[in-house]
LOPA-597669 format. One record per residue (C-alpha): x, y, z. Coordinates in steps of 0.5 Angstrom, whole numbers, plus 2048, in hexadecimal, padded with zeros to 3 digits. Example, Ala and Ser with C-alpha at 12.3 -4.5 7.8 and 13.67 -1.06 7.14 Angstrom:
! LOPA-597669
819/7F7/810
81B/7FE/80E
END
This chain:
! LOPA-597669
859/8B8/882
85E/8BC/87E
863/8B8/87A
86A/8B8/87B
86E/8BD/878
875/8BA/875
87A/8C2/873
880/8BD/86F
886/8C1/86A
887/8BF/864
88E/8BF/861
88F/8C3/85A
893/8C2/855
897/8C9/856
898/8C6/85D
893/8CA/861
88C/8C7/864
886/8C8/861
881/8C8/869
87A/8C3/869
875/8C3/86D
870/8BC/86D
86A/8BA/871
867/8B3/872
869/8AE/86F
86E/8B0/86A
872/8B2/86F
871/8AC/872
873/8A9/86B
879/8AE/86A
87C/8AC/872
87B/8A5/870
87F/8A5/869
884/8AA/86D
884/8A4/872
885/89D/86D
88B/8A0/868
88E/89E/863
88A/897/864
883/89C/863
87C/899/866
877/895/863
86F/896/866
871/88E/869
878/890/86D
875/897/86F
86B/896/86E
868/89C/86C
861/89D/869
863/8A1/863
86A/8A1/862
86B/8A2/85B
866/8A8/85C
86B/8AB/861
871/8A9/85C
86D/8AE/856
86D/8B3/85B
874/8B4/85D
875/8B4/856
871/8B8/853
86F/8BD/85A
877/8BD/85C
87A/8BC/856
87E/8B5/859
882/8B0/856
87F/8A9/857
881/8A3/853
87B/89D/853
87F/897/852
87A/891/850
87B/88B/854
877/884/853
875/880/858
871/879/858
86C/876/85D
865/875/85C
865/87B/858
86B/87C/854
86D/883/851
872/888/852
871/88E/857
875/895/858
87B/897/85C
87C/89E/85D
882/8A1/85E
884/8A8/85E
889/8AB/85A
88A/8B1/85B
88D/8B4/862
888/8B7/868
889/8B8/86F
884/8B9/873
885/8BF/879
888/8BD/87F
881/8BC/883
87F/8B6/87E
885/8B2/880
888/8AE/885
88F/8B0/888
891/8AA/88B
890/8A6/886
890/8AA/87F
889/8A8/87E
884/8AB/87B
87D/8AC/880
877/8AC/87C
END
């Protein structure tokens, strides 16, 4: 089966967007970044195999600007887990997003 292939526009500094096409699972981790904000997603909200993966490749593939925040948790197995939030300005093209509710679809 092919991957999905994700075209996005990334805003430049001088007001002009810079266009990006992702396949796979880094455009389903884009779509998901694009779609949790400011609040950003953790593999806990939003389960992935190798999110940390899919973040180093929209970073160095894509030039993306993605904070890790370091949160900590407790239970069984205490320790602190990554959230991601995307911090530089990205669109998806108009067939990846969902107009009757402002979504982006993945």
């Amino acid at each position: 089966m092919p991957k999905s292939s994700f075209p996005a526009f990334v805003a430049e500094a001088d007001g002009s967007e810079r266009p990006i096409i992702l396949s796979g699972r880094n455009g389903w981790a884009l779509a998901n970044l694009i779609r949790s904000g400011v609040r950003g997603c953790t593999p806990i909200d939003v389960p992935g195999p190798r999110w940390s993966a899919y973040v180093h490749n929209l970073r160095h593939d894509f030039d993306l600007d993605i904070e890790t925040i370091h949160e900590p948790h407790g239970g069984t197995y205490p320790g602190t887990h990554a959230r991601y939030v995307l911090r530089s300005k990205v669109r998806l093209s108009e067939a990846h997003t969902d107009k009757s509710t402002g979504g982006v679809t993945a």
